[in-house]
N, C-alpha and C positions, 0 to 999 in steps of 0.2 A: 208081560210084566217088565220087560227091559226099557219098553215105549217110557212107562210110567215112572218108571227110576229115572230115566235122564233128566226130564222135562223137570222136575225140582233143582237138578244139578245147574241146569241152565238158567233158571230163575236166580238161582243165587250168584250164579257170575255174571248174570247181569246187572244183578241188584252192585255187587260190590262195587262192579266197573262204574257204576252210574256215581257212588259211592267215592271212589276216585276221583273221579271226574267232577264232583262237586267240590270234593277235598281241594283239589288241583286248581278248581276257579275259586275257591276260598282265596288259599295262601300266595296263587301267584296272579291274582288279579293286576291290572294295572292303576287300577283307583281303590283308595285304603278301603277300608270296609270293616264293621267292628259290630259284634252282639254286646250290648246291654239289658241288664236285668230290669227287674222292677223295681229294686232297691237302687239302681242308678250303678249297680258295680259291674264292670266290662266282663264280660265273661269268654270272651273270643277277639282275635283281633289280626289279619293280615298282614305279611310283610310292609306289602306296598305302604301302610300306615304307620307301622313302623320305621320306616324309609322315611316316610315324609316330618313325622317329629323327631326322631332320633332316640327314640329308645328302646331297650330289650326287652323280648318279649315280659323279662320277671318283674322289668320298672311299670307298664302298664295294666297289663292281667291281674286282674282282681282291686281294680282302687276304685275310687269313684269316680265318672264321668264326669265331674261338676269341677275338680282338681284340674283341668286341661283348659278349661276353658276360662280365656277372659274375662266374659263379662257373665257375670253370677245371674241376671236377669234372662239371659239370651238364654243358655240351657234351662234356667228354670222353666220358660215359654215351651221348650222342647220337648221337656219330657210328660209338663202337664196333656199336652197336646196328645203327644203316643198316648199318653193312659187313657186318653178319652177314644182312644183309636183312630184318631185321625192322621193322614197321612202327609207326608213333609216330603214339598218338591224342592230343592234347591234353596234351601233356607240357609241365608248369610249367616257365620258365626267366625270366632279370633279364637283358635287352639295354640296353645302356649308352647312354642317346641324346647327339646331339653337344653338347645343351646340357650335359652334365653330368649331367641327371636318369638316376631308374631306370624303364624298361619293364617293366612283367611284362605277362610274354604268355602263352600256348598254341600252342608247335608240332604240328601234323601232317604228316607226313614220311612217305615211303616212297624205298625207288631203284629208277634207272631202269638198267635191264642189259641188257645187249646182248649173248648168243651166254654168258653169264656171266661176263661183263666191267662192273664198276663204270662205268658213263658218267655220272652226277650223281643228286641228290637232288633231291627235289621238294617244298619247303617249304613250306606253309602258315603265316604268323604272325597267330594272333590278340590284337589288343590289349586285356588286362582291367586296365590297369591302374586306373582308375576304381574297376574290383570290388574288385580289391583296396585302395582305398582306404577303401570302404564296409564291405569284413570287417572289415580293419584297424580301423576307424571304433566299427562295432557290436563287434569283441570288445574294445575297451579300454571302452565303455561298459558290456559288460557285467561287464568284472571292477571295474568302481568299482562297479557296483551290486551286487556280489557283496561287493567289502571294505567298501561301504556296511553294506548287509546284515548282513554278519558284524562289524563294528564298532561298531553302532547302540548308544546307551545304551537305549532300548527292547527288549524280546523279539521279534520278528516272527515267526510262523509262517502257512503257506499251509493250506490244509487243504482236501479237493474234498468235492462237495456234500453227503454225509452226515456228515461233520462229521471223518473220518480225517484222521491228521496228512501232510500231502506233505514239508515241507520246512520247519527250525526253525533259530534263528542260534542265536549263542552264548549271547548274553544268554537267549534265552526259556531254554534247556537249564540255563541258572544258576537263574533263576528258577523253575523246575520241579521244579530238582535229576534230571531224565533227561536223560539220553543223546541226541544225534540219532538216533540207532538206534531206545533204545528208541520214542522216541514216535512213530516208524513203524506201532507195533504198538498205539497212542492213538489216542483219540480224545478232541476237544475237551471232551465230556461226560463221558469217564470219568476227566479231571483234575481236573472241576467239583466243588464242594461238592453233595450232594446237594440242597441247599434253592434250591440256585442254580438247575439245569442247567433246568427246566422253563421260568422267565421267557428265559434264554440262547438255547434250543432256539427259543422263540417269535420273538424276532428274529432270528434265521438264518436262521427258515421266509420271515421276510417280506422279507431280502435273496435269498433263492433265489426268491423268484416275482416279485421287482422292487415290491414294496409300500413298501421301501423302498431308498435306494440307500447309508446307514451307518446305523452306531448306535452308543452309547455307554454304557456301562455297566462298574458297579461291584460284582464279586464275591468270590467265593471260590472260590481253589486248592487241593488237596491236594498237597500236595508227593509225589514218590516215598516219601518215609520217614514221610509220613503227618501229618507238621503242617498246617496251615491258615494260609493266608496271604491278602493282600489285595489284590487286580489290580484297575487299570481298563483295561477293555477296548473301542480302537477298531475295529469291524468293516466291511471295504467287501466288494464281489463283482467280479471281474473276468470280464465278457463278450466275446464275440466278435464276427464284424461285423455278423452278426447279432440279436445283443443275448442271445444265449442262454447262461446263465450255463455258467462253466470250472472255477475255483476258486472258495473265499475269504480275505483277507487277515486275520490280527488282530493287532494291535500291541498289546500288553500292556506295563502298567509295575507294578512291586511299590510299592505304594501303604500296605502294612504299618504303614510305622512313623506316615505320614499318618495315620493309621486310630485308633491307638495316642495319637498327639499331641489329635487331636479327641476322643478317649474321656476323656483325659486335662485334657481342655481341658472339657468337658461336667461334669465330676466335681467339678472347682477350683469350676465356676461354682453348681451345684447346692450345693455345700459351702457356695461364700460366701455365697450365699442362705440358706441355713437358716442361717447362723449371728449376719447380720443378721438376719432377724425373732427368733431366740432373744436375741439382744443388747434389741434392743427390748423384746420383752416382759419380759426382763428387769430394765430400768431401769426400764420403769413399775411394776413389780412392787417393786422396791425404794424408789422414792419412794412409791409409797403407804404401805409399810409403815413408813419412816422417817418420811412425815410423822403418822401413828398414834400411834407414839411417842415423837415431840418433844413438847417443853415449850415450847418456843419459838422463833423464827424463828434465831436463830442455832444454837442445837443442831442443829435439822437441814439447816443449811448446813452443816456440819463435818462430822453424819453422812453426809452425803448427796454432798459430795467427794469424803468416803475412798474411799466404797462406788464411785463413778463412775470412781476412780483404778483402785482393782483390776479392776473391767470392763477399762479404757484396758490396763492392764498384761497381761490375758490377750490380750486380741483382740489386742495386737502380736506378743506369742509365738506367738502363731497362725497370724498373718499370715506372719512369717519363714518359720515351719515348715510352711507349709498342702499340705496332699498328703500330710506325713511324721508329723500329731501335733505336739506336745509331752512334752517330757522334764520327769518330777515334780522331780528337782533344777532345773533351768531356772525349773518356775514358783514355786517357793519363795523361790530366790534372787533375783527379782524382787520379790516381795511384801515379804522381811524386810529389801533389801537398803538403805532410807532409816533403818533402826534400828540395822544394825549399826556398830561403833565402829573407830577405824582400826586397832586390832589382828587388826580379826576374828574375836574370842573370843567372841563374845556370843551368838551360835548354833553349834550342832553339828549337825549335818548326816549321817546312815547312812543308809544303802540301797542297793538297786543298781538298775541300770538299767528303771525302765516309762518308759513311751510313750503317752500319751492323748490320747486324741480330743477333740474341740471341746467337746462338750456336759460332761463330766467337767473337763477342765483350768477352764472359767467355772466351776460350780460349787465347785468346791476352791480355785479362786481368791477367789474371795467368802468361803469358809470359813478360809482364813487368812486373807484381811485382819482380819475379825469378832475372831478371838485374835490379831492383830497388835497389833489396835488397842484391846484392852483390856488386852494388857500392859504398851504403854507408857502408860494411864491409869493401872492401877490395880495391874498385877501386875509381871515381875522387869524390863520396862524404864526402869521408873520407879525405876531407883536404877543407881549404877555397878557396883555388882559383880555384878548380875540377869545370869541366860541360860537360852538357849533350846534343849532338846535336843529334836530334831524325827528320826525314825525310823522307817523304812520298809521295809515288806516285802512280799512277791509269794507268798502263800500257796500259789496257784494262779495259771495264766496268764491268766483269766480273772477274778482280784481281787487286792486290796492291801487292808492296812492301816496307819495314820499313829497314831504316840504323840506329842503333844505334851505337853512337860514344864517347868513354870519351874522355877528355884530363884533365891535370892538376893536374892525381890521381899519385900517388908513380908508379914504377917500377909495371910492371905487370908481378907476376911469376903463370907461368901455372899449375892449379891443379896436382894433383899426382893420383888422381883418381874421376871416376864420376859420381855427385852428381843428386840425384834427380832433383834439379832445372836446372842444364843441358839438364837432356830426359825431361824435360815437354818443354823446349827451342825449341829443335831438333826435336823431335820423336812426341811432344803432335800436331805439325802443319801439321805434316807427317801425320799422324796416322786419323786424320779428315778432314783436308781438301785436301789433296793431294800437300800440302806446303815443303816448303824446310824453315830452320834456321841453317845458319851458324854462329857459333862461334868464333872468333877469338880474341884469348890473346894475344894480341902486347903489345909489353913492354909500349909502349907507352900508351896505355888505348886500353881497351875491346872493339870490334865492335860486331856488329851482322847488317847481311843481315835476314830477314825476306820475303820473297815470298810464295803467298797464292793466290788461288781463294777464290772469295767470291760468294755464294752459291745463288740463288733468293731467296730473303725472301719473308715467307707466310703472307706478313700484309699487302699483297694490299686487300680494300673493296670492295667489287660489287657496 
């Protein structure tokens, strides 16, 4: 009899303990956890859930489940679901905590049926709101880094470790003139300038083995439709935690017109160079021959101004115009322009439009001064009614020839011997550009024929 006494006694403390022990993972769970009815009204409810919304047992117990939540839709999906008996893993919802704040959590739910009779739900709530702060967090930093990305005045493209394109902004795709498509089907080499891609390929090879960790360089692009353009290109590699490379990165800038301006800038500089030491040797060239043949120290101070004027007078036309030439009317009308009177009649002026380069425009500048300056000594600008018909023509695009004609001046008597300003006439057009100047002393007034090529000037730009 006494076997049989206890063994109920034992059932019951165990039952209670188990009882306990339920009670005890009830109320001090770590994740909230809450019984609702079938009417939707809570009928049990955990600290831990209390904890996590903020309110007393008395605010929650007994109201409706549908009051906490958000969005009126999401619970109504919840509960239809339990009534049907189906069970809810992890189903996103926004529980309203009593500060005001929003919960996102994770329900896991099933019901509890009796005989097939709805007796409550068994609610699991897990709180992610943190996670969701952190997705939240990372996907708005990733769409900055995306309109980053796609807004950059740089190109940026990824490209993995044979050199295929992954992924290009807008800018690169401008700069390329392809498509984000097409340069799926690219690679970083095969937009390269042939002459490029070997130095390119060399430092790629030595950011993929970690020899180095960027690099920078200055190339050349084909464009899709096959021009050539000018990039400088920033390259990194982006590894893992390992250190074992993933991708790599290049930021590219169209550098063209830079390119363009320095070629441009190298050519100005080259130009003004040769056209100093030409000036130079030119002046020594004409004081020695001027002082040859003076008579005496003032003669060839007078020669020897004018001749330095006309230098002064081309090398400014030059200057204005350097990169573009000078234009033959330009440098004429400078040379004759201290002679003519304020009517303007005293020279005539034909031709049409040449363009000469440095070495020509000095030269022919020197050559009219020489017949400038013996008209008004000796031929039609030494009188008032003297003038100058000056005539020009472009036989060929690669020569011209100049008439110059007086009338009006005194009787023309032919030197007796010949003057410096003769050979620089005759011999200075010979002697450079393989030109002929003929002279001729007609009584009547001075001519000269001038026949020259003109040479291709260095001042076209890339």
């Amino acid at each position: 009899m006494e076997v049989r006494s206890k063994k109920p006694g034992r059932l019951k403390d165990a039952l209670e303990r188990s009882q306990r022990d339920l009670e005890d993972f009830f109320e001090n769970g770590a994740v909230g956890l809450h019984w609702v009815a079938s009417d939707g009204s809570i009928l049990r409810v955990n600290q831990a859930e209390l904890d996590l919304l903020g309110y007393s047992r008395e605010e929650y117990v007994g109201r409706h489940i549908a009051e906490f939540h958000v969005d009126k839709s999401v619970i109504g999906d919840i509960l239809a679901r339990l009534a049907r008996g189906e069970k809810l893993d992890k189903y996103g919802a926004r529980l309203k905590a009593k500060d005001g704040s929003i919960k996102h959590v994770l329900i896991s739910s099933n019901v509890h049926f009796r005989d097939g009779q709805f007796i409550n739900t068994r609610c699991f709530t897990l709180d992610v709101t943190d996670l969701k702060k952190a997705e939240t967090a990372l996907r708005e930093s990733e769409q900055r880094l995306r309109a980053t990305h796609e807004r950059a005045f740089a190109g940026i493209a990824e490209v993995d470790l044979q050199g295929r394109f992954l992924r290009a902004n807008s800018r690169f795709c401008e700069i390329t003139n392809y498509s984000a498509d097409e340069l799926l089907n690219c690679s970083f080499g095969s937009i390269t300038h042939p002459e490029d891609v070997g130095p390119d390929m060399d430092h790629f090879a030595a950011l993929v083995s970690g020899r180095a960790d960027t690099y920078q360089t200055e190339k050349r692009f084909l464009r899709k439709e096959g021009t050539t353009i000018w990039v400088a290109v920033s390259a990194s590699i982006v590894r893992d935690d390992h250190g074992q490379p993933l991708y790599g990165i290049r930021v590219v800038q169209d550098i063209t017109e830079l390119k363009r301006a320095q070629a441009r800038q190298k050519l100005l500089l080259d130009e003004l160079n040769h056209r100093v030491k030409n000036m130079l040797a030119t002046v020594q060239s004409v004081a020695m021959q001027t002082r040859r043949r003076a008579t005496d120290l003032n003669g060839f101070s007078q020669a020897f101004e004018g001749r330095l004027m006309a230098l002064n007078r081309a090398h400014e036309l030059l200057t204005r115009e350097i990169g573009t030439g000078v234009l033959l009317r330009d440098l004429i009308l400078e040379t004759v322009a201290p002679y003519e009177d304020a009517a303007g009649e005293r020279f005539r002026l034909r031709g049409p439009e040449i363009r000469l380069g440095s070495e020509v425009a000095v030269t022919l500048a020197m050559a009219l001064q020489e017949l400038t300056t013996n008209a008004a000594k000796y031929g039609a600008l030494c009188t008032p009614q003297g003038c100058i018909s000056i005539e020009w023509r472009s036989p060929s695009p690669d020569s011209m020839t100049i008439d110059w004609a007086e009338t009006g001046g005194p009787p023309v008597v032919k030197p007796t011997r010949r003057g410096f300003g003769s050979d620089l006439i005759e011999r200075g057009l010979a002697r450079q550009f393989g030109g002929t100047a003929i002279l001729d002393f007609n009584t009547a007034g001075v001519r000269c024929h001038i026949a020259c090529m003109l040479p291709q000037r260095g001042d076209g730009i890339p």
